[in-house]
C-alpha positions in Angstrom: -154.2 168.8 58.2 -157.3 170.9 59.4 -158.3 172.5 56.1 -158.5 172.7 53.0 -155.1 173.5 51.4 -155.6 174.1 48.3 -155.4 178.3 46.9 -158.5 177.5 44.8 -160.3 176.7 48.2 -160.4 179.8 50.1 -163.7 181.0 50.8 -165.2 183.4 48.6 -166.1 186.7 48.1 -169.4 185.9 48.6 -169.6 183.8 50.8 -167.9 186.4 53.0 -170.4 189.2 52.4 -173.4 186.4 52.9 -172.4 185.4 56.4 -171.9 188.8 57.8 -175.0 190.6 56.4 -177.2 187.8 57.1 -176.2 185.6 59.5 -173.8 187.3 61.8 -173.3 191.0 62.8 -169.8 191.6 64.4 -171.2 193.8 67.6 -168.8 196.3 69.3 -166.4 194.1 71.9 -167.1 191.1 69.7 -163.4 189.2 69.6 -163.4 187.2 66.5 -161.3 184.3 65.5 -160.9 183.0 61.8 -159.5 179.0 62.3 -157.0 178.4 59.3 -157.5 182.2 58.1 -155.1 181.8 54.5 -155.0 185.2 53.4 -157.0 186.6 55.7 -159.5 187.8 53.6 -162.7 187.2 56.0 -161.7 188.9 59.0 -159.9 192.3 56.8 -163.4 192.5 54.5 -165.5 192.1 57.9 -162.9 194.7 59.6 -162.8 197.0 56.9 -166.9 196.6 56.8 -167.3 197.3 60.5 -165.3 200.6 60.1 -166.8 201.6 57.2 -170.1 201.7 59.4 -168.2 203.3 61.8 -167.0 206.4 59.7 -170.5 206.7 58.7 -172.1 206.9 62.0 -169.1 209.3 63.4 -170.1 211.5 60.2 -174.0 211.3 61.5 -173.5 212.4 64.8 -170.8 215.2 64.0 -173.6 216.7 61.3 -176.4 216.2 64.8 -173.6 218.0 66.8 -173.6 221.3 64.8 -176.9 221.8 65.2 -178.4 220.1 68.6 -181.7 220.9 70.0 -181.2 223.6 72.6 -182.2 221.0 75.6 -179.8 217.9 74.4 -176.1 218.6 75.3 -173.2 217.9 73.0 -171.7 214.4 73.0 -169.9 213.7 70.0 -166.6 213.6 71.8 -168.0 211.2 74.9 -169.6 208.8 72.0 -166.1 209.0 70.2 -164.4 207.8 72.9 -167.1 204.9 73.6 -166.6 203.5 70.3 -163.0 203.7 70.5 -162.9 201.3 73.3 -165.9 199.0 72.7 -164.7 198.3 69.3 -164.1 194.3 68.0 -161.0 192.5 67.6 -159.8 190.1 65.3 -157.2 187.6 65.0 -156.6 185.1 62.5 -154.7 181.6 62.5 -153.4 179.6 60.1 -150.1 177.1 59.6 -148.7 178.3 56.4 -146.6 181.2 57.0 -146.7 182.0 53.4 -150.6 182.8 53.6 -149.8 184.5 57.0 -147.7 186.8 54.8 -150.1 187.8 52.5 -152.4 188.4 55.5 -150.0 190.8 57.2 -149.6 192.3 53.8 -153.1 192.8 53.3 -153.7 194.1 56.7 -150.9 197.3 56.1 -152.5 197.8 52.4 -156.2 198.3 54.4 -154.6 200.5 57.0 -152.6 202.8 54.4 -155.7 203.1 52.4 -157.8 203.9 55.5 -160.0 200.9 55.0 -159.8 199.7 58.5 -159.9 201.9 61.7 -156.3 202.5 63.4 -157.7 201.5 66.3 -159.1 198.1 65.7 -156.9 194.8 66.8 -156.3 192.5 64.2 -153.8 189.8 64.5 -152.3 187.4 62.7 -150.6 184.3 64.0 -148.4 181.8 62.3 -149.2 178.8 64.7 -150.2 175.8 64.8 -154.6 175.3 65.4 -154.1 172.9 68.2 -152.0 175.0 70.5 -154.5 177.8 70.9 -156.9 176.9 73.3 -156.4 180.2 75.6 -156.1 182.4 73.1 -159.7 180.3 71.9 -161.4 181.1 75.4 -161.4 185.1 74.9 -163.2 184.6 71.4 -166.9 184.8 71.6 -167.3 184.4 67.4 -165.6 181.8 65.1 -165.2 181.4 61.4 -164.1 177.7 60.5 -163.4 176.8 57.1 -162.2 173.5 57.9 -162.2 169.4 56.5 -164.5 167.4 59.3 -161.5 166.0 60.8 -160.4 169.8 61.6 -163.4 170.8 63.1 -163.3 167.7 65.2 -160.5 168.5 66.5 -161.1 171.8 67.1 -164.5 171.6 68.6 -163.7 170.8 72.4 -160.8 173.7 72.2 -162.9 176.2 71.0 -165.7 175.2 73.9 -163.2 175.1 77.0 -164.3 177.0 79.5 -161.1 179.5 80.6 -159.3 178.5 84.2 -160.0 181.0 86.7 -156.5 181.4 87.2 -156.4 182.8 83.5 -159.0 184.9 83.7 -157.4 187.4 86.3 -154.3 187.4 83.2 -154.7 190.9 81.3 -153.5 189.5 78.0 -156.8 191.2 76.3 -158.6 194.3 76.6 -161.0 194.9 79.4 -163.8 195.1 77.0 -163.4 191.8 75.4 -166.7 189.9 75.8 -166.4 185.5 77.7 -169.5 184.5 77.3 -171.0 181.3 77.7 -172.3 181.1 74.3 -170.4 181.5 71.3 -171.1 181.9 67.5 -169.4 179.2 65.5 -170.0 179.5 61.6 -168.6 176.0 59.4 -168.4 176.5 56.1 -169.0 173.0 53.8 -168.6 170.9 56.5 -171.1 170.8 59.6 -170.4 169.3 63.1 -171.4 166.1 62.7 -173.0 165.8 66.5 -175.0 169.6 66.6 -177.7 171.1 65.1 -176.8 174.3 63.8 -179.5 177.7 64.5 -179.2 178.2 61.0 -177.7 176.5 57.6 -178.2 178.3 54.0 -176.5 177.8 50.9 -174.6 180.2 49.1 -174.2 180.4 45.2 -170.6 181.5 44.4 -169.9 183.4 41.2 -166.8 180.9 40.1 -168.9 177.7 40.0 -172.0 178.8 38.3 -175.3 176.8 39.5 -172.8 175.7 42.6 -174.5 176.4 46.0 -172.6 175.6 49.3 -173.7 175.2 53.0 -172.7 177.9 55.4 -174.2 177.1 59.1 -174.5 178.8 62.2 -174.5 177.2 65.8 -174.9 179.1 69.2 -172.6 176.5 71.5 -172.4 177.0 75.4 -168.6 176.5 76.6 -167.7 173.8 79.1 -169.9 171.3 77.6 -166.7 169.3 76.1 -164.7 167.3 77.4 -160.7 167.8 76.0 -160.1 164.5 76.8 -163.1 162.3 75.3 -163.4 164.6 72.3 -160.2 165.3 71.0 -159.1 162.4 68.1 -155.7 161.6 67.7 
């Protein structure tokens, strides 16, 4: 087991909003992963979030469009496209095909409702953690709501560097960002062997006077070994 089973355990609401407006801003091309995602209830609020911003800067720059100064050219279509294709992707993970199932469910209630841009990837797999390390190397941010066993085991997946080989596969979009450092963000349980950029505690509404640790690391892949980290 990687995390924490139980219904009453998912992250919260707040939690949710807390990391996103102040510790991490999903940037367009971003390719976010959610570890043991449940419901899925991080990556559609941070999805439907990210489009909501979008709307609202389409809306700006159609309103600058009808009236531009006479020496700036129109660009509302050239931008429209841009942000069509620079756009994040999600994809969430988790074991229990019943949460999957809500997930998916959730997901097609955000889309009807135009919550989340049609264009935006978000995927949901009913898999098993520890068979997703290449899926893991095209994901540049990482949610882990996991027990410290989990995110021991998860650790050196997450930091593998991708083989070349791989790399020249086109399983994901030319726009998704490798990079060599990565946003990680633990919630209640740190790594036990980093020192995260950043750790604050969050007060959540259902457990009054409660506050829990969120932290933020910035990890550089290829500094793990699969073999000497990985417990059995």
């Amino acid at each position: 087991m990687l995390a924490p089973r139980k219904k009453l355990w998912s992250t919260p609401n707040a939690v949710i909003r807390h990391v996103e407006n102040c510790l991490v801003q999903i940037q367009p091309g971003d390719r976010v992963c959610d570890v043991g995602c449940g419901d899925g209830r991080v990556i559609l609020h941070w999805a439907a979030n990210y489009s909501s911003n979008l709307s609202k800067q389409h809306l700006v720059r159609r309103l600058r469009a009808l009236t531009p100064p006479e020496d700036t050219p129109r660009q509302d279509e050239e931008e429209k496209e841009v942000d069509a294709t620079m756009m994040p992707s999600f994809v969430g993970i988790d074991i229990d095909e019943e949460r999957i199932s809500q997930a998916v469910e959730g997901l097609k209630r955000a889309l009807d409702e135009g919550k989340i841009h049609e264009k935006m990837s978000i995927t949901f797999r009913c898999t098993n953690a520890l068979d997703c390390s290449k899926l893991y190397s095209s994901c540049n941010v990482f949610f882990l709501y996991l027990i410290p066993r989990g995110l021991k085991l998860i650790k050196p997946l997450i930091l593998q560097q991708q083989p070349e080989k791989e790399k020249e596969e086109k399983d994901y979009s030319s726009s998704t960002k490798k990079p060599n450092i990565i946003k990680v963000l633990t919630y209640m349980s740190p790594f036990e062997d980093e020192t995260p950029v950043r750790m604050e505690k969050i007060e959540v509404p259902h457990q009054p006077g409660s506050h829990w640790p969120v932290y933020l690391y910035e990890l550089t892949r290829g500094n793990a070994s699969l073999q000497d980290q990985i417990i059995s």
